[in-house]
PAZAPA-4460 file (N, C-alpha, C; in steps of 0.05 Angstrom, whole numbers, plus 32768, in hexadecimal, padded with zeros to 4 digits):
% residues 106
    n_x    n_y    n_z   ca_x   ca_y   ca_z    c_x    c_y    c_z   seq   type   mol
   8026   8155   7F75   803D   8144   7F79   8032   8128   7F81     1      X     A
   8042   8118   7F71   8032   80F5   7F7A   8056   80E4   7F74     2      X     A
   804D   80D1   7F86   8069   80BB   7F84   8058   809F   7F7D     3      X     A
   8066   808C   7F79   8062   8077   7F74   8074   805E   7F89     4      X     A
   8063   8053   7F97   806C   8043   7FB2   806D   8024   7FAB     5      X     A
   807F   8019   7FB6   807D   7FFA   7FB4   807C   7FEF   7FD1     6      X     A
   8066   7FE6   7FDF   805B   7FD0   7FFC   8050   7FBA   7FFF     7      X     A
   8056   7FA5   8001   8045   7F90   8003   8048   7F84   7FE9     8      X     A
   8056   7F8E   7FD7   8059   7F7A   7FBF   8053   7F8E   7FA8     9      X     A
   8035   7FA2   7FB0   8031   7FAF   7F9B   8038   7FCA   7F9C    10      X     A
   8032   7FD7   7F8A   8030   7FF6   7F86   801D   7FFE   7F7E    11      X     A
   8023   801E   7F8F   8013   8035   7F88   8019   804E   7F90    12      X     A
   7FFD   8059   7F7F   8004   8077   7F70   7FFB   8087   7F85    13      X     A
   8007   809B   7F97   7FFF   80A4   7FAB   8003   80C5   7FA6    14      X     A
   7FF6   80D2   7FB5   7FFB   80EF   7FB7   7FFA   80FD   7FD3    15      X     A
   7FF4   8118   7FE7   7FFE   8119   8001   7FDB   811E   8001    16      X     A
   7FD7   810D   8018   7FB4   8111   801A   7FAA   80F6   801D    17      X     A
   7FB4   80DA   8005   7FA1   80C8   8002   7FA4   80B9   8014    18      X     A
   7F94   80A7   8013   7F95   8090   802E   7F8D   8073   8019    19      X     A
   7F99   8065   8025   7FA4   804B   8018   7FA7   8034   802B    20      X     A
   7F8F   8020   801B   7F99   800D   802F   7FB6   7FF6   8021    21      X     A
   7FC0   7FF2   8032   7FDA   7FDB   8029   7FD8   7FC5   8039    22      X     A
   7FEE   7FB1   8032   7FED   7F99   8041   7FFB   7FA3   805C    23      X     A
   7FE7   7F92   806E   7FF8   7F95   808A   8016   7F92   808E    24      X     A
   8021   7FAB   809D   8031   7FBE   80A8   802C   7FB6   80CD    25      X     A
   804C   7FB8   80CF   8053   7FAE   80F2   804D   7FCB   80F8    26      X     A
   8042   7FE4   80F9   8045   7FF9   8104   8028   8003   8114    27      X     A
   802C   800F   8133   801C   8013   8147   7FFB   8030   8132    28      X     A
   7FE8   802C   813B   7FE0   803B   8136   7FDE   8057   8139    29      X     A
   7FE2   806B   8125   7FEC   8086   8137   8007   8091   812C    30      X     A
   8014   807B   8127   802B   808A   8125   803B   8084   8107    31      X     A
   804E   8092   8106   805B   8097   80EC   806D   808E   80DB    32      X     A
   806D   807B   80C0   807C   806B   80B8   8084   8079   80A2    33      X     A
   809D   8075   8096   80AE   807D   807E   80AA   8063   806D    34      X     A
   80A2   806B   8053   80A4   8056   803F   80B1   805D   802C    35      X     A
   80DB   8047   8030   80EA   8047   801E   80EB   8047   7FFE    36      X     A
   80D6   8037   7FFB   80D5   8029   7FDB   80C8   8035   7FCF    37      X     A
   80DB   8050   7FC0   80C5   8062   7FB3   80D3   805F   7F8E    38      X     A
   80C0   805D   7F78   80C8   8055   7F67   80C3   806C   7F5C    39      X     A
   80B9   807C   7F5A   80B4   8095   7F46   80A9   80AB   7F60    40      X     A
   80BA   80CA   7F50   80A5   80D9   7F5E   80A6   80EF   7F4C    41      X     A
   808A   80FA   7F4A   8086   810E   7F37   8079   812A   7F42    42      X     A
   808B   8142   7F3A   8089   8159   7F42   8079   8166   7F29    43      X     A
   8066   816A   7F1D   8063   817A   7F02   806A   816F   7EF1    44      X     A
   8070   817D   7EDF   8085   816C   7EC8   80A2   815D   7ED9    45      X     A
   80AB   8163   7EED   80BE   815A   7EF6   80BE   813A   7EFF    46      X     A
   80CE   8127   7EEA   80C4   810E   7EFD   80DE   8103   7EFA    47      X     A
   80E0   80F1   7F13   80FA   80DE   7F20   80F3   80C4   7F1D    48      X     A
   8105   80B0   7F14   8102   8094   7F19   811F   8088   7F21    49      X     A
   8121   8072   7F20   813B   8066   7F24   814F   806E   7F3F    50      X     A
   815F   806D   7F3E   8168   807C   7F48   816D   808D   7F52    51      X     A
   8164   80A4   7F46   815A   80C6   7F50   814F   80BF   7F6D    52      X     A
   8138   80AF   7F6E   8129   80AF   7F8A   8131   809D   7F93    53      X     A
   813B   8084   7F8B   8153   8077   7FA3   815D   8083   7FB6    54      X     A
   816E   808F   7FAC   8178   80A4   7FC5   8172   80B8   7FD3    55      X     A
   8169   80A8   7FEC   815B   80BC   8001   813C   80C6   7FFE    56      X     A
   812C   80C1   7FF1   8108   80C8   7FE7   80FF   80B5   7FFB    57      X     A
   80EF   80BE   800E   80D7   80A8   801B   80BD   80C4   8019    58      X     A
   80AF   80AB   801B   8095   80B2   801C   8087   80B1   8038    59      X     A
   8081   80C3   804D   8075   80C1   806D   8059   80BC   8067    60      X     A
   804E   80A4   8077   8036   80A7   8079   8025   80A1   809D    61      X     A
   8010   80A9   809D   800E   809D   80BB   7FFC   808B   80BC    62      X     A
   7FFB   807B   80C5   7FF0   8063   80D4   7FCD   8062   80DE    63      X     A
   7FBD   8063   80CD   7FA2   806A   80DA   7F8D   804E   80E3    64      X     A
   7F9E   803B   80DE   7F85   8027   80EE   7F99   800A   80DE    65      X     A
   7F8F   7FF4   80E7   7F88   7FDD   80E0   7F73   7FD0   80DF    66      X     A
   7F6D   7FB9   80CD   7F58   7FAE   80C2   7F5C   7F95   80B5    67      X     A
   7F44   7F89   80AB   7F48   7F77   80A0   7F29   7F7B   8087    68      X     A
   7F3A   7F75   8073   7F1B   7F72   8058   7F0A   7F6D   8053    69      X     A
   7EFB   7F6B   8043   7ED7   7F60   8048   7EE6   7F3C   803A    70      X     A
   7ECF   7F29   8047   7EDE   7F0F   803B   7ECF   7F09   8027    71      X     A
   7EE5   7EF6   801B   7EE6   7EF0   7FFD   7EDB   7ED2   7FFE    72      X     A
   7ECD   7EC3   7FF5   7ECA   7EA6   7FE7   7EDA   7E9F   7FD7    73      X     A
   7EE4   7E83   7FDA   7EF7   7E72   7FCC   7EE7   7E54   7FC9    74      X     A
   7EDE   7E52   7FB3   7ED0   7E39   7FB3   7EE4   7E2C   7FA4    75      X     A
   7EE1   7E14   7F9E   7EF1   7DFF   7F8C   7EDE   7DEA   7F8F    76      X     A
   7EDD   7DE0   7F74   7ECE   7DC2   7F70   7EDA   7DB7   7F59    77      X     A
   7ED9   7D9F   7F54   7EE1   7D85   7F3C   7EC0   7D83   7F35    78      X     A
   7EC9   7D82   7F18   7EA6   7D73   7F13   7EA6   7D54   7F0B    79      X     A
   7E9C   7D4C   7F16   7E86   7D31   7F16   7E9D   7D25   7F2A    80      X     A
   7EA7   7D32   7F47   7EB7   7D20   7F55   7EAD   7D23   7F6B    81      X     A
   7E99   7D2C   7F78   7E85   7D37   7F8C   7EA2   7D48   7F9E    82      X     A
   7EAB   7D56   7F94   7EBF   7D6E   7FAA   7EB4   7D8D   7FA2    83      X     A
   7EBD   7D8D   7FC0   7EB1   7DAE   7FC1   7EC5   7DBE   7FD7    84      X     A
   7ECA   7DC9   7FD0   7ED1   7DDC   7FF0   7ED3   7DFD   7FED    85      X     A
   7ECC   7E01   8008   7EC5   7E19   800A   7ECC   7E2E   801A    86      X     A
   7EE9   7E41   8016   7EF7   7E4B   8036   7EEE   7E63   802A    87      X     A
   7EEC   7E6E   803B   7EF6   7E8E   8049   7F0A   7E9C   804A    88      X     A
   7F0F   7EB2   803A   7F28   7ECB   8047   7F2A   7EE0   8046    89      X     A
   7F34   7EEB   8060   7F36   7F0D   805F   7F49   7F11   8067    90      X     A
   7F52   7F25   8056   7F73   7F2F   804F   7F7C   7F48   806D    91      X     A
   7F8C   7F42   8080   7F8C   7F57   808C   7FA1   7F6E   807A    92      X     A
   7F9B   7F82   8083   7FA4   7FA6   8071   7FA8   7FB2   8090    93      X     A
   7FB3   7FCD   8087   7FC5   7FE5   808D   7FB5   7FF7   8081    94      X     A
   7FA7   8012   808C   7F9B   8027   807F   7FAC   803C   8085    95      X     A
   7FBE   804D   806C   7FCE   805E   807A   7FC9   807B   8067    96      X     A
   7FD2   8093   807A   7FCF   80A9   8061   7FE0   80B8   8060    97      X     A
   7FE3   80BE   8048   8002   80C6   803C   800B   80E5   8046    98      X     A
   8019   80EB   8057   801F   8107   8064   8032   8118   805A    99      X     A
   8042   8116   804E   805F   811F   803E   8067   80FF   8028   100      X     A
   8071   8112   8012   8083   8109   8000   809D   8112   7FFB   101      X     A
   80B4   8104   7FFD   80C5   8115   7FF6   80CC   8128   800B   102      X     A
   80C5   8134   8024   80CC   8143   802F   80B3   8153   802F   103      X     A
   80A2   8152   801F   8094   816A   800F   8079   8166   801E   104      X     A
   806F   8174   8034   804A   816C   8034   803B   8182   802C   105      X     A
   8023   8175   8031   800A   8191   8024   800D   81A9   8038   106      X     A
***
């Protein structure tokens, strides 16, 4: 059994087990969040979209840490205008793992 989640802008393909990092989430470490925005969920051949899992489908997951990413380089230069610059960024994330779907856990 796997659903398909929308957080932070993107989606993904989840099943009861994985752990996933997402964009940071206001939630305490430890404890247990429901994630409304479920776009598909597939039982076997059995699969829901639209609507079907609109109503009433979350996905539980718990809360296992916060972090922030390894950093990235952003250069930018013009040629022959002597500019350069050079920042830094790291994306803070949410590491969470998926405990029940649907009602349903391992």
């Amino acid at each position: 059994m796997y659903a398909v989640i929308k957080t932070g802008g993107k989606q993904y393909r989840v099943a009861v087990g994985d752990i996933l990092r997402v964009e940071s989430l206001n939630a305490d470490e430890g404890s247990s969040i429901e994630l409304d925005d479920v776009l598909m969920v597939a039982d076997g051949d059995e699969i829901k979209t639209g609507s079907d899992v609109a109503e009433g489908t979350t996905v539980t997951a718990s809360v296992r840490g916060h972090g922030r990413g390894d950093k990235i380089r952003v250069y930018k230069f013009r040629r022959r205008k002597n500019y350069r610059l050079t920042q830094g960024h790291r994306q803070n994330f949410t590491e969470l793992e998926i405990t029940a779907i649907g009602g349903k856990s391992a």
